[in-house]
N, C-alpha and C positions, 0 to 999 in steps of 0.2 A: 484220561478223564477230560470232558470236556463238560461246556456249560451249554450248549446250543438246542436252540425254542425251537417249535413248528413255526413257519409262517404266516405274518400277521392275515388276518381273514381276507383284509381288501387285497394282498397279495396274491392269496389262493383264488380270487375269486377274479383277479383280470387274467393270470392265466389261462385257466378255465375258459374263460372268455376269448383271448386269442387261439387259444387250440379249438376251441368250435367255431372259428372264424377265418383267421389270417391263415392257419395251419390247415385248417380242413381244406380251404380254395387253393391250397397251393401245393398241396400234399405230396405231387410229384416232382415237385423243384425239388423240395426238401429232400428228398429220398435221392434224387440225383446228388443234392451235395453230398450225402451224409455216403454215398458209396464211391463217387469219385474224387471227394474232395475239396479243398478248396482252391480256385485261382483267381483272388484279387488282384484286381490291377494295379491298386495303389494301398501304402499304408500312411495311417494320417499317425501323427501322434499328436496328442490335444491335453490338453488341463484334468482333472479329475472333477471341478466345478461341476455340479448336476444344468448350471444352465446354458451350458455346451453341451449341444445335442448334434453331430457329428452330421448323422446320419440323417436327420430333417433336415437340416441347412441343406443337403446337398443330393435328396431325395433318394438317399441309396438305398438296395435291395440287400437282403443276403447273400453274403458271399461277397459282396461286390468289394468292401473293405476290411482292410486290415487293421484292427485302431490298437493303438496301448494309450492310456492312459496313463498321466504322474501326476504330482505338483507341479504345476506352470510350464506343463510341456516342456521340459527340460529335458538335455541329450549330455548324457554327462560327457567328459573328453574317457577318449581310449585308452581303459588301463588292462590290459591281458595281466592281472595281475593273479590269478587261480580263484579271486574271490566271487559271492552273489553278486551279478548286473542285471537286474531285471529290465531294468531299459535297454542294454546295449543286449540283451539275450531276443530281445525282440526285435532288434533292429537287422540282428546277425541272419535271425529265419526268416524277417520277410526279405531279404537283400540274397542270404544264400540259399534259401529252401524255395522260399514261395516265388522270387524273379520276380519282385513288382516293376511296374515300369514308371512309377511316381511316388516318391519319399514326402509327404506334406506335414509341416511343423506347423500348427496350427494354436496360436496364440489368442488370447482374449483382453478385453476389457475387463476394468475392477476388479481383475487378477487378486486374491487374496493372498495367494503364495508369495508374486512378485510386490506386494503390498509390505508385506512382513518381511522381504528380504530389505527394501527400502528401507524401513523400522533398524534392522539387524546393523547394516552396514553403517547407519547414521547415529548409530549409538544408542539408541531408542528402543531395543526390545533383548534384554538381557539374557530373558528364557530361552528364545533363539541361539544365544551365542554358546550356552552352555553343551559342555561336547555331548549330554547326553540327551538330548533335540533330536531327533530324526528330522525332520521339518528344518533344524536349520542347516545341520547339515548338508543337508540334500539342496538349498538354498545358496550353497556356496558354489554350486556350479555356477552361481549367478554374476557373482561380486567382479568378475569382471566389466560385466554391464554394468552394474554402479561404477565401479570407475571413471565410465566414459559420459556418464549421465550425471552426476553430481555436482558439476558445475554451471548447471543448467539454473534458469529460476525454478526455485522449489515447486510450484505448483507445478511445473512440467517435466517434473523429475520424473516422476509415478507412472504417468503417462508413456514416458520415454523409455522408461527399464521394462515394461510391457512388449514394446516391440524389441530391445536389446535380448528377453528371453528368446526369441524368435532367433533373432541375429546367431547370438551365443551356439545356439542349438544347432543350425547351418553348420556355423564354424566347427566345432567338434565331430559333428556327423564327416565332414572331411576328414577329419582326423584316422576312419576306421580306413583302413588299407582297402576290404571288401566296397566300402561306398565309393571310394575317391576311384577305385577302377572302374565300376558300374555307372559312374556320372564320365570318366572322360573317354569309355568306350561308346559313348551315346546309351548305354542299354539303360539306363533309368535317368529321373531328370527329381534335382531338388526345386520345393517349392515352400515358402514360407508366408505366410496367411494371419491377419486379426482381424476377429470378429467383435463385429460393437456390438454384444448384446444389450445394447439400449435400444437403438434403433436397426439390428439387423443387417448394419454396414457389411460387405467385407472386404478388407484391402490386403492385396498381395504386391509381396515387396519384389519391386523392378530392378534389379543391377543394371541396367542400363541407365537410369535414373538414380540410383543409389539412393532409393526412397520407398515406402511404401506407397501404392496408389489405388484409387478404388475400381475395387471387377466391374 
């Protein structure tokens, strides 16, 4: 038994719209993927935020990306533990299925996720800490980056555990056996990335630098 509407009018009606438009002018790409396939070259994983928009920032096509989507683009650490990983379930097919040849952890501004982690770890948001939170739980992959950001001045704290998401997410992603071989055979390369969506910035973090710096 389920509870589920038709979709809203304005829904039915931009589809509609793109299938007599974007689909009808391209009608044979499509058909091409949908019988050979997919083979992106890269998969991004990025915020769930509606105002990261992946795919305009970076002008791609179909097919062209692999996205998943969480709270605060988060990569939890490696646990083969028999249980649900929807993040590392995605990370395992673009790495073992699909060969991408670019993993990008794509992090944002005004992060509301990493906002409420800040809240959680500084004693400031109680509903988070309650074990029955999904939100904060899933949050907790974070609380290392608050460790390292919490003695910062406060105002630069929020700011900081933003890129620490990013950080975090690297680091773990090394953790899976499949990534850390795929990165030191050369065959894929990490990349980690925040976008100002205020102004459109984006800066991708240099290890040579040990900073992030702008594209």
């Amino acid at each position: 038994m389920h509870n589920a509407k038709p979709l809203p009018h304005y829904l039915v009606s931009r589809y509609n719209g793109w299938r007599a438009t974007t689909f009808a002018e391209n009608r044979a790409w499509y058909h091409r993927l949908a019988e050979d396939g997919q083979r992106p070259r890269a998969m991004v994983i990025s915020c769930c935020d509606s105002r990261v928009h992946v795919t305009s920032i970076f002008g791609a096509d179909t097919g062209e990306f692999f996205i998943h989507r969480n709270i605060a683009n988060l990569v939890p650490p490696y646990s083969p533990d028999g249980l649900q990983h929807g993040t590392s379930a995605a990370v395992e097919y673009a790495v073992k299925a699909l060969k991408v040849a670019h993993l990008i952890v794509m992090g944002h501004t005004k992060c509301g996720g990493v906002a409420g982690c800040h809240a959680m770890c500084s004693g400031h948001a109680p509903d988070l800490e309650d074990e029955s939170s999904f939100v904060g739980r899933w949050m907790d992959i974070l609380r290392p980056g608050y460790d390292r950001v919490n003695t910062l001045p406060e105002d630069e704290q929020v700011p900081a555990l933003e890129r620490e998401a990013v950080m975090v997410s690297l680091e773990n992603l090394m953790g899976f056996p499949f990534v850390r071989e795929a990165v030191e055979s050369s065959q894929m390369t990490l990349h980690g990335l925040i976008h100002d969506i205020g102004d459109g910035t984006l800066f991708q973090y240099d290890g040579g630098e040990g900073k992030f710096v702008r594209v």
